[in-house]
C-alpha positions, 0 to 999 in steps of 0.5 A: 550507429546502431547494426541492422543486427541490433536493431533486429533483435527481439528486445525484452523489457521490465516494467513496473506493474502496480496492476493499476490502468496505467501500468496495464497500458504501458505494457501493452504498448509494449507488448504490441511492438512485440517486445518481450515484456515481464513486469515486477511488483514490489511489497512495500508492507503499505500497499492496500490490497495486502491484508484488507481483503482478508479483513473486511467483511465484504459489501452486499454484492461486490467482486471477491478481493483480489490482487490487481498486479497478478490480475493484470499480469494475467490478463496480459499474458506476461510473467510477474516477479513478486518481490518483498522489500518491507525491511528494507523499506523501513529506511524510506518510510522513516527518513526519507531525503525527499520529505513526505507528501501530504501524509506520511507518503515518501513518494519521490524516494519511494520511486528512486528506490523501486527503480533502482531495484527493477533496474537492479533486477533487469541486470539479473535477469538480462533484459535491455530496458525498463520502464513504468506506467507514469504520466507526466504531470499526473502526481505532485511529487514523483511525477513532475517534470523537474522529478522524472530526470531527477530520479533517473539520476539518483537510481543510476538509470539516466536514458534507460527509464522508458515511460510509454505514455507519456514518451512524446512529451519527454526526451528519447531514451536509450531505447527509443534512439537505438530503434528497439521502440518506435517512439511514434507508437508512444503516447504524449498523455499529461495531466491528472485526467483519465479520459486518455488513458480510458480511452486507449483502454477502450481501444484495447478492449480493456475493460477489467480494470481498477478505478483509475486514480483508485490509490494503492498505499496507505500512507497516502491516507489521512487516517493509517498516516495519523495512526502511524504518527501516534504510534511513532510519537509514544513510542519515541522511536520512528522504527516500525515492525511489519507486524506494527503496520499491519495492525494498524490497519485494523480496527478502531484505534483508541489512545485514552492515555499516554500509556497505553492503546486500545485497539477495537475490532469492528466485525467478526472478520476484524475479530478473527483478524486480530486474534493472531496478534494477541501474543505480548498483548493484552486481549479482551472480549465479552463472554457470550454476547456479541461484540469486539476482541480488543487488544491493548498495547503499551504498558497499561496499569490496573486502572488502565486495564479496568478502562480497556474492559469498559471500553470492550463492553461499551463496543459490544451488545452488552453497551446498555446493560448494567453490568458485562462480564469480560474475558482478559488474557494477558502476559501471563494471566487470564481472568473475568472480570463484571464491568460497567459499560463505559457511556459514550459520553464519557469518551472524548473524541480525542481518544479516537487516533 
């Protein structure tokens, strides 16, 4: 039985904060219990946010590029430790045991292992409980019933995971049966819907937050999943650099042979974007006309070489003159080189990764 001494004293908590509207919820409720709250989030090196801010030019009118967790955190008054853990996320992304989503998503390891490190972390930093901005029901891997005791278990955190929102339709935890949360402050939210979790914002006078449901890691994506496939399969080998996903965010990706990889930028913030990754790569850029810095990976030939340059001038303001002159730059070597633009029609759709 719980003292009226440890049943008074001032708690502290450690969330989860992607900085989307349901972690920003699952503090606040916290918070208004007047419960200490500080909030960690972790760098997975998939996070969408990271780096497409810093390349894509911006849509007429839309708000400057920012980072949701800090933003959230500042708006909710609380302290957020920022934690990189792409190395060692390598391991989850590659083999997970839990299998992959509907891409390359390893969502339940990828959950097991972020509450493991936030728990990890609690014990570092002496709060008494953490918890997360899940909803019950709400993604089809992580979220389900039979998943949430699941990963309490394998994070060696059974009892001490809270998840305010949806806390009715779950047993009590630690906290809750020890009388440093009223349970009846909790929310019973379930399902895909965000009319609850909207309307509680609303109640909250929350008004500056991320589209719900808005994503926040691109191996949920169809398109960075098939590009990180590609890049697995030619290179016969599932490991991964940091500066390997990163570039995979970039640009058009084109494979015309098994050899090599072409990789295209699509305006001038891409171009600047990409031109920090020319080192051990081959690059190419028409010289004074408008158009796309192109990197080439893998082991191109001489004929491989001749291809990539058409295929700079086919992408740049140069596509229907007879003749562009290209700069290459490689190991070693630098030259320029008249090509002929090489005519969409003669590049097959399967080239595009």
């Amino acid at each position: 039985m719980n003292t009226d001494l440890e049943t008074q004293k001032p708690r502290a908590a450690l969330g989860l904060l992607s900085g989307g509207l349901d972690s920003i919820l699952a503090t606040r409720l916290l918070l208004d219990q007047g419960i200490r709250v500080e909030c960690v989030n972790f760098h997975t090196g998939f996070c969408i946010q990271g780096h497409t801010g810093a390349m894509r030019n911006p849509e007429p009118g839309a708000k400057p590029a920012r980072h949701d967790a800090l933003h959230a955190a500042q708006l909710l008054g609380i302290k957020l430790h920022m934690i990189d853990i792409a190395e060692e996320y390598v391991k989850i992304v590659t083999n997970p045991k839990h299998g992959y989503g509907s891409n390359l998503n390893p969502c339940l390891d990828c959950k097991i292992f972020m509450v493991a490190k936030a728990w990890a972390l609690k014990e570092q930093l002496g709060f008494d409980f953490i918890f997360t901005g899940e909803v019950l029901g709400q993604r089809p891997m992580s979220q389900r019933r039979d998943n949430l005791p699941h990963i309490e278990r394998e994070a060696g955190v059974e009892g001490w995971l809270l998840r305010p929102l949806c806390a009715l339709r779950l047993p009590p935890t630690e906290p809750e049966k020890r009388g440093w949360v009223d349970r009846q402050q909790l929310k019973g939210f379930s399902g895909r819907g965000r009319k609850d979790q909207m309307a509680l914002a609303k109640q909250f006078g929350l008004r500056d937050y991320p589209s719900p449901a808005g994503g926040c890691c691109f191996l949920t994506d169809v398109n960075y999943s098939r590009k990180l496939q590609d890049l697995w399969h030619f290179r016969a080998d599932r490991a991964y650099t940091i500066e390997d996903i990163v570039l995979l965010k970039a640009g058009r990706h084109l494979r015309p042979t098994p050899r090599f990889k072409v990789i295209v930028g699509r305006d001038e913030t891409e171009n600047n974007f990409l031109a920090g990754f020319r080192a051990g790569r081959w690059s190419m850029q028409a010289v004074e006309l408008a158009g796309p810095l192109v990197l080439v990976e893998g082991h191109p030939d001489a004929e491989d070489l001749a291809l990539a340059c058409r295929l700079t001038a086919r992408f740049g303001q140069g596509r229907h003159l007879a003749e562009v002159q290209v700069s290459i730059e490689g190991p070693g070597q630098q030259e320029m080189r008249l090509v002929t633009p090489l005519p969409a029609a003669e590049i097959p759709p399967e080239w595009y990764i």
